[in-house]
PQR file of N, CA, C, O and H, with PARSE charges and radii, in Angstrom:
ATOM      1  N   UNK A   1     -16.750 -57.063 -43.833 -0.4000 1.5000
ATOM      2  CA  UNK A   1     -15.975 -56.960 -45.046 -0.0000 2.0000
ATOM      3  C   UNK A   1     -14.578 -57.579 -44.865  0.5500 1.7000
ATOM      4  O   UNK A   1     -14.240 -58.520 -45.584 -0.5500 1.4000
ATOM      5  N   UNK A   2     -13.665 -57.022 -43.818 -0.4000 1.5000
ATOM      6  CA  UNK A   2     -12.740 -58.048 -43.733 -0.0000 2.0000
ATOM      7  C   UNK A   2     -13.124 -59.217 -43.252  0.5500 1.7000
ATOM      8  O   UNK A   2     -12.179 -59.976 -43.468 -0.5500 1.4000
ATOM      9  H   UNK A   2     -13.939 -56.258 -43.234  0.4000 1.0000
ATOM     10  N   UNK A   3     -13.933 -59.766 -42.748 -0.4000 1.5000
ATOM     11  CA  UNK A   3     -13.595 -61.124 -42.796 -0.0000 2.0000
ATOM     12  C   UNK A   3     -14.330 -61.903 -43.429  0.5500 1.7000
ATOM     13  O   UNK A   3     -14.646 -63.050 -43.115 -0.5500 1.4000
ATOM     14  H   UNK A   3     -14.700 -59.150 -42.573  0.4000 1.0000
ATOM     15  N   UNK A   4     -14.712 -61.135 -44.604 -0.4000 1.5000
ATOM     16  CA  UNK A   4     -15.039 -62.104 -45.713 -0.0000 2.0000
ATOM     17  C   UNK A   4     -13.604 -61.536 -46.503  0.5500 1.7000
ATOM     18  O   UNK A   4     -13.848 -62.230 -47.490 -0.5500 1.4000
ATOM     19  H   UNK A   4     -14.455 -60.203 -44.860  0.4000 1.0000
ATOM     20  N   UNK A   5     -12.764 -61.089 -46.753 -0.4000 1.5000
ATOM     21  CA  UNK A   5     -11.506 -61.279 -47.452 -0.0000 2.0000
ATOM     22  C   UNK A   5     -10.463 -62.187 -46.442  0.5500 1.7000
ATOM     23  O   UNK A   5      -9.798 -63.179 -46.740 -0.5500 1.4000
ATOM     24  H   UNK A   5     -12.565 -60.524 -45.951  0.4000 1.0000
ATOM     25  N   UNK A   6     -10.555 -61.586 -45.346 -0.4000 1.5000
ATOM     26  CA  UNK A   6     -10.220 -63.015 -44.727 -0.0000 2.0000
ATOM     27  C   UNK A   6      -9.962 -64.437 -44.975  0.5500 1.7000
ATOM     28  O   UNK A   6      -8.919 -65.072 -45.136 -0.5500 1.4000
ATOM     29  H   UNK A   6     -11.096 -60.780 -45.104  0.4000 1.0000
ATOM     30  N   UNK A   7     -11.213 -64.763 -44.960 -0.4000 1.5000
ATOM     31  CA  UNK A   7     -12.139 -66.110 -45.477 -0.0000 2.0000
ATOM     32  C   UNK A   7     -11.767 -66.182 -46.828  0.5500 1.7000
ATOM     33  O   UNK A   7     -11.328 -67.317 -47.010 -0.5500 1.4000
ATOM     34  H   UNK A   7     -12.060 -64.248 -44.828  0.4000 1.0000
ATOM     35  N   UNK A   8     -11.730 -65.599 -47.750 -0.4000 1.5000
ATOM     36  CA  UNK A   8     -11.163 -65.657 -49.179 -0.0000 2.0000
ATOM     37  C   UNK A   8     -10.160 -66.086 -49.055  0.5500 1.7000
ATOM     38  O   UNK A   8      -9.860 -67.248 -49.331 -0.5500 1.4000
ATOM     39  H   UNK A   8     -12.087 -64.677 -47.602  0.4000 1.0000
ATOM     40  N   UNK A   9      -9.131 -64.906 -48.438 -0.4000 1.5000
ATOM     41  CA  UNK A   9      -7.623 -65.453 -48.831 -0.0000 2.0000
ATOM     42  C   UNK A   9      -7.046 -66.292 -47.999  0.5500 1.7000
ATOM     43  O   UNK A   9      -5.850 -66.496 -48.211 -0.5500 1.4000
ATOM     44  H   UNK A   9      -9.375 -63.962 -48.214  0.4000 1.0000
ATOM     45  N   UNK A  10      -7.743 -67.069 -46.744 -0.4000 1.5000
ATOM     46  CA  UNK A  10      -7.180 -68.348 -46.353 -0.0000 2.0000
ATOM     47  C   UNK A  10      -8.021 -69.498 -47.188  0.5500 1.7000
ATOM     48  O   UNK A  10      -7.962 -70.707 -46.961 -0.5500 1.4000
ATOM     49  H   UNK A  10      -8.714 -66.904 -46.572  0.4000 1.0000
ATOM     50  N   UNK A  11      -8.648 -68.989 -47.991 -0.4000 1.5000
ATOM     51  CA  UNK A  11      -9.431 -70.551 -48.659 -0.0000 2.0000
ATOM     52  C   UNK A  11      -8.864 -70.511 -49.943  0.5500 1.7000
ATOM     53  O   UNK A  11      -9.048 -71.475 -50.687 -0.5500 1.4000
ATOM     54  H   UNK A  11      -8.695 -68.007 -48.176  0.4000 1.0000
ATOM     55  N   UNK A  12      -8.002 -69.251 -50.438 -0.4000 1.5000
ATOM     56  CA  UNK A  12      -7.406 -69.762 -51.450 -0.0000 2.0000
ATOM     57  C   UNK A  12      -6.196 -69.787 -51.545  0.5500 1.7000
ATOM     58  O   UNK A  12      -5.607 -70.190 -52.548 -0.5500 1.4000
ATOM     59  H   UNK A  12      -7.853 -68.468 -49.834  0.4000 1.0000
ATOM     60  N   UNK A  13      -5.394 -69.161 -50.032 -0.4000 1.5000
ATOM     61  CA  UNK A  13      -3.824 -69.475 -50.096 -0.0000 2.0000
ATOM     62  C   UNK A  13      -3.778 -70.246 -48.452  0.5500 1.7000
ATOM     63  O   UNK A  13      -3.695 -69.502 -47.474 -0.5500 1.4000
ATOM     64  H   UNK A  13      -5.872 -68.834 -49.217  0.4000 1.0000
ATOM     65  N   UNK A  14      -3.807 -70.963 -48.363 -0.4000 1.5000
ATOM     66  CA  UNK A  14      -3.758 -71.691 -47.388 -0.0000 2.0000
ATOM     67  C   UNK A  14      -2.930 -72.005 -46.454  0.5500 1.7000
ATOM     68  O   UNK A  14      -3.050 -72.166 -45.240 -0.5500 1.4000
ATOM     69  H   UNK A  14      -3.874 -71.567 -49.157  0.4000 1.0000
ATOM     70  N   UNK A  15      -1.874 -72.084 -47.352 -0.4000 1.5000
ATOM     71  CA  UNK A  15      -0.632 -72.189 -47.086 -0.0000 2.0000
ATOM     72  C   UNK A  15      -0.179 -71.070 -46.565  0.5500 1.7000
ATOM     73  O   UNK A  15       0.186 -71.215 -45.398 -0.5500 1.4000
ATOM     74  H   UNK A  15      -1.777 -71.953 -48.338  0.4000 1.0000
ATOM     75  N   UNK A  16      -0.024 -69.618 -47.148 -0.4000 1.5000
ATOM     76  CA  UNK A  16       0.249 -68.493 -46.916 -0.0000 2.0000
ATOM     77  C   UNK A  16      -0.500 -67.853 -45.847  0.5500 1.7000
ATOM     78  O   UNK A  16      -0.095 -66.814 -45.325 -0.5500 1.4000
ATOM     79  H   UNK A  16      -0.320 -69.501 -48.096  0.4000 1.0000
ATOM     80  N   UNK A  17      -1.635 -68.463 -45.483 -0.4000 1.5000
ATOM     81  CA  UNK A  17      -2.336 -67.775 -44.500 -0.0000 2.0000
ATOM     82  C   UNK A  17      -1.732 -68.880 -43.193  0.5500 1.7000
ATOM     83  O   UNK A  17      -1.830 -68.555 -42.009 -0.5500 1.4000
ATOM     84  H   UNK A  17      -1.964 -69.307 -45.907  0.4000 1.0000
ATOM     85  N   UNK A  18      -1.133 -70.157 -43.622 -0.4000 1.5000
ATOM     86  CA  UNK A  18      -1.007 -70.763 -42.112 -0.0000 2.0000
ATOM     87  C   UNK A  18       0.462 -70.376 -41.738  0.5500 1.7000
ATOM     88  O   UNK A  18       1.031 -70.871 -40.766 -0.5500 1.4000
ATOM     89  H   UNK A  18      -1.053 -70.421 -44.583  0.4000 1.0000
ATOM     90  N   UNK A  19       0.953 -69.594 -42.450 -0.4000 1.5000
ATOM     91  CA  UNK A  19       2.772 -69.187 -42.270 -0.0000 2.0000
ATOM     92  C   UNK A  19       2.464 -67.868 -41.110  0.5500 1.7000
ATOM     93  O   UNK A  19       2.681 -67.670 -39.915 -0.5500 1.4000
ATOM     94  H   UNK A  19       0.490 -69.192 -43.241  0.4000 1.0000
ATOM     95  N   UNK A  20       1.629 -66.899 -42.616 -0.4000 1.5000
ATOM     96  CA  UNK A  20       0.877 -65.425 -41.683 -0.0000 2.0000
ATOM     97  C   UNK A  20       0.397 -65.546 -39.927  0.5500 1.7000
ATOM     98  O   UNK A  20       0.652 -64.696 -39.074 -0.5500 1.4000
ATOM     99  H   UNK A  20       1.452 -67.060 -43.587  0.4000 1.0000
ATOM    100  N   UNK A  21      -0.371 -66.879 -39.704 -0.4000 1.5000
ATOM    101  CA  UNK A  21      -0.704 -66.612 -38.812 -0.0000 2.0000
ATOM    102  C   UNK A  21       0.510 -67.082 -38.030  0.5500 1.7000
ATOM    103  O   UNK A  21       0.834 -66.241 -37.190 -0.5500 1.4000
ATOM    104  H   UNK A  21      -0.578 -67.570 -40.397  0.4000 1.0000
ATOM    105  N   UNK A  22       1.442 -68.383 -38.043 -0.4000 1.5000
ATOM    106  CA  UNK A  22       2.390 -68.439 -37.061 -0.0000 2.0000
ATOM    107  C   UNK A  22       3.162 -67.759 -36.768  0.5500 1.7000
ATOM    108  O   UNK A  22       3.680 -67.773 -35.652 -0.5500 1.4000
ATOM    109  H   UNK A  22       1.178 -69.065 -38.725  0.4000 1.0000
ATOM    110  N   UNK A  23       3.552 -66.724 -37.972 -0.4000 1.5000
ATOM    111  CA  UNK A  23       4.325 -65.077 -37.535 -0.0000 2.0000
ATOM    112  C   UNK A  23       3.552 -64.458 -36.121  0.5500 1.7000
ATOM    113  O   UNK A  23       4.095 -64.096 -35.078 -0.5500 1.4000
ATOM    114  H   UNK A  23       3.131 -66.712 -38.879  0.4000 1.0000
ATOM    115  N   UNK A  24       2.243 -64.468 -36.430 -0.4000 1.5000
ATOM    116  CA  UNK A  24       1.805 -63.544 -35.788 -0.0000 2.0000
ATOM    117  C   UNK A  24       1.641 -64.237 -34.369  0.5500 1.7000
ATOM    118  O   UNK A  24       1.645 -63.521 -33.368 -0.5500 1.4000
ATOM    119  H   UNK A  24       1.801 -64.763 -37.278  0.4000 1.0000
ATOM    120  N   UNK A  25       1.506 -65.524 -34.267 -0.4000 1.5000
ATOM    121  CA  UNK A  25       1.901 -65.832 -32.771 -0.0000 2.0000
ATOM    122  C   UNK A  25       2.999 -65.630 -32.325  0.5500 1.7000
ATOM    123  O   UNK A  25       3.205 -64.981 -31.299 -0.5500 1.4000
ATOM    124  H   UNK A  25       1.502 -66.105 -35.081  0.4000 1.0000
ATOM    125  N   UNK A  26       4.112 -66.303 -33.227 -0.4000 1.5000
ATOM    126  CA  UNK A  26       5.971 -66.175 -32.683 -0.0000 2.0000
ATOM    127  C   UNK A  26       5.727 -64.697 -32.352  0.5500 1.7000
ATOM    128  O   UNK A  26       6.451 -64.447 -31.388 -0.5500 1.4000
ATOM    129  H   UNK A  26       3.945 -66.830 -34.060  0.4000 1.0000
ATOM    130  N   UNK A  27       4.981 -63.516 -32.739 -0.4000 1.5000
ATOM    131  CA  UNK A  27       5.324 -61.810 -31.876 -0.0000 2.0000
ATOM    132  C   UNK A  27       4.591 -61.501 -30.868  0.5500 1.7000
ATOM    133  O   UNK A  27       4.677 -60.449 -30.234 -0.5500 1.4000
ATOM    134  H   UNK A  27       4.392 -63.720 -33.521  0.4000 1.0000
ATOM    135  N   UNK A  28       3.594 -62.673 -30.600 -0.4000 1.5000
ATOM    136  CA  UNK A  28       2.760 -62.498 -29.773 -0.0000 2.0000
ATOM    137  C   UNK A  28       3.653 -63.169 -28.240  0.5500 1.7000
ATOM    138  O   UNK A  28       3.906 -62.591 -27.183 -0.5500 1.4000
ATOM    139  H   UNK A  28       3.524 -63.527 -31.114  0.4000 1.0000
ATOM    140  N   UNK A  29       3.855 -64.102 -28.530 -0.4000 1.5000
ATOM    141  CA  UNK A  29       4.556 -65.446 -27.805 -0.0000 2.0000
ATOM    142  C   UNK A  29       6.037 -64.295 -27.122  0.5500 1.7000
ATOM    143  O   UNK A  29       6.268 -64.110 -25.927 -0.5500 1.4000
ATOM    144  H   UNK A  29       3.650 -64.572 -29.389  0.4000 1.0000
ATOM    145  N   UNK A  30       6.728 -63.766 -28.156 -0.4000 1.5000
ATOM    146  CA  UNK A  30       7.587 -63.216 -28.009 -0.0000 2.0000
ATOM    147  C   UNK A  30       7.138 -61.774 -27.149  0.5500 1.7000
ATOM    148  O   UNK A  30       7.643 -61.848 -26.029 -0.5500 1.4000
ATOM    149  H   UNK A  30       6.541 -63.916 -29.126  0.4000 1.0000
ATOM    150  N   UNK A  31       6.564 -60.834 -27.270 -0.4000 1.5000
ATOM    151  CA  UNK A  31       5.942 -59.860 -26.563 -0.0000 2.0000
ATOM    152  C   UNK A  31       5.567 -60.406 -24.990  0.5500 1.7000
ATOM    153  O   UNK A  31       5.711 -59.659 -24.022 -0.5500 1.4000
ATOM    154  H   UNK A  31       6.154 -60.773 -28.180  0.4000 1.0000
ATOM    155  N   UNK A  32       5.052 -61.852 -24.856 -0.4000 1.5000
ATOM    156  CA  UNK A  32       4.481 -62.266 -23.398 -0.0000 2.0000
ATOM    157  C   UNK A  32       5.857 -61.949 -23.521  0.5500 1.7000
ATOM    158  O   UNK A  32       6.106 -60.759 -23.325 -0.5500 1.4000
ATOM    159  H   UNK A  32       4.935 -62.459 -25.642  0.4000 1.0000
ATOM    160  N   UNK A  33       6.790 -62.656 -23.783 -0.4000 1.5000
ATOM    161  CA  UNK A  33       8.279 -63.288 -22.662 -0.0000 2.0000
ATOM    162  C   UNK A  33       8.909 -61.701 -22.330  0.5500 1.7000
ATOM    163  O   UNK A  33       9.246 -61.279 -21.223 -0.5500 1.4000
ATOM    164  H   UNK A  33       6.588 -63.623 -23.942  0.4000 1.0000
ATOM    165  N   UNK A  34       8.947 -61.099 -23.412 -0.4000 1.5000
ATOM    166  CA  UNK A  34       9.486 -59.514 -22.623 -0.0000 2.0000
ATOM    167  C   UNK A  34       9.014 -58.962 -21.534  0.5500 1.7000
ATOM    168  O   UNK A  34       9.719 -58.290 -20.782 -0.5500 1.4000
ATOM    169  H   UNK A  34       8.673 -61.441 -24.311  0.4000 1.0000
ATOM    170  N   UNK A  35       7.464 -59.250 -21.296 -0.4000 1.5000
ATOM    171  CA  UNK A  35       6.978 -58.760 -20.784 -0.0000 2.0000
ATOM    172  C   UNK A  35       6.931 -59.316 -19.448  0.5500 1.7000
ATOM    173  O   UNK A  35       6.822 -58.526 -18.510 -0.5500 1.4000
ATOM    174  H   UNK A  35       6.891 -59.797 -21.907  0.4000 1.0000
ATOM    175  N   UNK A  36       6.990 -60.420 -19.248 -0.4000 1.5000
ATOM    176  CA  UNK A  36       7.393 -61.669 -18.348 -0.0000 2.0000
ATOM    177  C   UNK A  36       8.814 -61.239 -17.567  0.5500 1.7000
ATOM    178  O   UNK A  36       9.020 -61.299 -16.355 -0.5500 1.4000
ATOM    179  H   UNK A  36       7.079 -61.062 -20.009  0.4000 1.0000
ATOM    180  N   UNK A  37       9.616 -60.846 -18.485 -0.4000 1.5000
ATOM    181  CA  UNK A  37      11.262 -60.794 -17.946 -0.0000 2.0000
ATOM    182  C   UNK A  37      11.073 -59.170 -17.403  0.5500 1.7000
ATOM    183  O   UNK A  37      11.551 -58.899 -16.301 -0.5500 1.4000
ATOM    184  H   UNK A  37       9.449 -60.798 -19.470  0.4000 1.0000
ATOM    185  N   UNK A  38      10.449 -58.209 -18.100 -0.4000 1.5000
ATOM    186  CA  UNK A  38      10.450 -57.098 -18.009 -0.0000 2.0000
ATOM    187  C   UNK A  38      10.057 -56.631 -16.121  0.5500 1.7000
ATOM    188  O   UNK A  38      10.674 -55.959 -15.294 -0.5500 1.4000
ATOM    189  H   UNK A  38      10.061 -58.428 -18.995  0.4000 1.0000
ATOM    190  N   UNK A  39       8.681 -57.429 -16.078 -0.4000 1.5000
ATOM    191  CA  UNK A  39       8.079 -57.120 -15.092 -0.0000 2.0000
ATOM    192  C   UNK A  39       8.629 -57.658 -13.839  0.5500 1.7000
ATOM    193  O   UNK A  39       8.499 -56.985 -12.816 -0.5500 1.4000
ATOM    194  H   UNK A  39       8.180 -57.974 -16.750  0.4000 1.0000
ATOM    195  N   UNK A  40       9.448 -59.212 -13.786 -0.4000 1.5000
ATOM    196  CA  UNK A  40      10.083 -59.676 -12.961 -0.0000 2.0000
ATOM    197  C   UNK A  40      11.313 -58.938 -12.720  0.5500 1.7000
ATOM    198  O   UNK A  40      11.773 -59.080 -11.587 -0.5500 1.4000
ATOM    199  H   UNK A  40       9.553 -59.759 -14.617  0.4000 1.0000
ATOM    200  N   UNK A  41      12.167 -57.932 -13.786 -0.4000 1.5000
ATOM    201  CA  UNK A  41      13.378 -57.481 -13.582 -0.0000 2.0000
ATOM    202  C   UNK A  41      12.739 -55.887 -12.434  0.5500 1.7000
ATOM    203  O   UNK A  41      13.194 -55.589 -11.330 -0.5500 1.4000
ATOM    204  H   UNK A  41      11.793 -57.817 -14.706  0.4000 1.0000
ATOM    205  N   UNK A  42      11.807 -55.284 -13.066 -0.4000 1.5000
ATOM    206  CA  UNK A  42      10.880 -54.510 -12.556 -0.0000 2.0000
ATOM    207  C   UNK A  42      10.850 -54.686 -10.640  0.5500 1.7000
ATOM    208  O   UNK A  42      11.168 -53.790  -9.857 -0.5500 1.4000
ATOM    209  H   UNK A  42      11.437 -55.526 -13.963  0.4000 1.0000
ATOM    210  N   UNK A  43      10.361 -56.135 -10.252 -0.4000 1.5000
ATOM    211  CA  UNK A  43      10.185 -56.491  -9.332 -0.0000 2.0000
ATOM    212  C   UNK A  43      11.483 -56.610  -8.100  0.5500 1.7000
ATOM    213  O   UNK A  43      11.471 -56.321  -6.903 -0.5500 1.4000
ATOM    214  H   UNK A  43      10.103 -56.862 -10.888  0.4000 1.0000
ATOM    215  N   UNK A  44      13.006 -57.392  -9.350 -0.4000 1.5000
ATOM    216  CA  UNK A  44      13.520 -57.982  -8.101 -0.0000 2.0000
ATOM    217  C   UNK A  44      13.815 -56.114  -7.926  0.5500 1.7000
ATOM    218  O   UNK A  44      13.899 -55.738  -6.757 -0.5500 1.4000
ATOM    219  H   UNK A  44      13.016 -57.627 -10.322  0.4000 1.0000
ATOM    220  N   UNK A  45      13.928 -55.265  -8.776 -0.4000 1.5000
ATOM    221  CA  UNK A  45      14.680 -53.855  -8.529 -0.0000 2.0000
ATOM    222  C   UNK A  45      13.635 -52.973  -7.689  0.5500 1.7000
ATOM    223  O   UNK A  45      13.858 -51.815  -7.335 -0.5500 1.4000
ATOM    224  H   UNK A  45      13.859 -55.571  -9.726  0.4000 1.0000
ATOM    225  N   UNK A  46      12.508 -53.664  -7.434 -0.4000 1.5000
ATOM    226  CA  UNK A  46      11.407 -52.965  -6.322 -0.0000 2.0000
ATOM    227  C   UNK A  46      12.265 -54.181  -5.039  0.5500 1.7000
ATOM    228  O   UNK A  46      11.984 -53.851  -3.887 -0.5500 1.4000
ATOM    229  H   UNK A  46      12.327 -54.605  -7.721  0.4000 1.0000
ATOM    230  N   UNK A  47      12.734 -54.814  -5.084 -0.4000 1.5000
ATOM    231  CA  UNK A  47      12.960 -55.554  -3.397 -0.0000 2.0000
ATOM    232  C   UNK A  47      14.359 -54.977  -3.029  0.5500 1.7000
ATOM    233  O   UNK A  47      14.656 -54.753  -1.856 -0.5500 1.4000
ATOM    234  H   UNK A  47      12.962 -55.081  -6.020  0.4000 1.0000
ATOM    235  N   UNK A  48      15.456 -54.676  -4.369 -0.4000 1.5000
ATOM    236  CA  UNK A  48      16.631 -54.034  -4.116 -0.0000 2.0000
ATOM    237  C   UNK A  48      16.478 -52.691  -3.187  0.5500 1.7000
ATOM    238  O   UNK A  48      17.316 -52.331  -2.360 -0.5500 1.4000
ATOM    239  H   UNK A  48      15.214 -54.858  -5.322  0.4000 1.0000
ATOM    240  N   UNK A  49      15.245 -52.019  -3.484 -0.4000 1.5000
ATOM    241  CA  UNK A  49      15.112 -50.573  -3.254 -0.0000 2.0000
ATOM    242  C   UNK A  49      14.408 -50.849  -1.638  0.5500 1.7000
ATOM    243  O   UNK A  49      14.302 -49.974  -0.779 -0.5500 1.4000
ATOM    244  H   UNK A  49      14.565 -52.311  -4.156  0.4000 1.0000
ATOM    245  N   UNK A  50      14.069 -51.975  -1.526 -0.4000 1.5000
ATOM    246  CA  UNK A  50      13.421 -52.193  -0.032 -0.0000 2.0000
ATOM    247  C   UNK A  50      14.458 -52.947   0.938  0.5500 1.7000
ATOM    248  O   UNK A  50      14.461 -52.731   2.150 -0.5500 1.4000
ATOM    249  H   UNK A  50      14.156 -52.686  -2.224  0.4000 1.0000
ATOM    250  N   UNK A  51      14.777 -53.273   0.713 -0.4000 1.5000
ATOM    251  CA  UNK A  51      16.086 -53.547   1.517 -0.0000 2.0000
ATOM    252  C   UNK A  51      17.064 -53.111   1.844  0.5500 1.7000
ATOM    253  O   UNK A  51      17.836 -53.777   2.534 -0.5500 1.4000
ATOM    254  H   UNK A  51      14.776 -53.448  -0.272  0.4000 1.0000
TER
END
């Protein structure tokens, strides 16, 4: 069922569905990099604690 409304509303807003989805990468894209910085800040403060 959703993805036949899906399929509807990118075949009839096209436009609006190709904006929708690049939002939803830029939070995706954005979530890696936190998570990227998060885990490396994580790390150097595990070598602080070993030294």
């Amino acid at each position: 069922m959703i993805d036949n409304a899906i399929i509807f509303f990118s075949y009839k807003h096209p436009h609006l569905w190709l904006e929708i989805n690049e939002m939803i990468f830029d939070e995706i894209e954005d979530c890696k990099k936190k998570q990227k910085e998060k885990i490396y800040k994580n790390v150097q403060n595990l070598i602080k604690k070993i030294k």
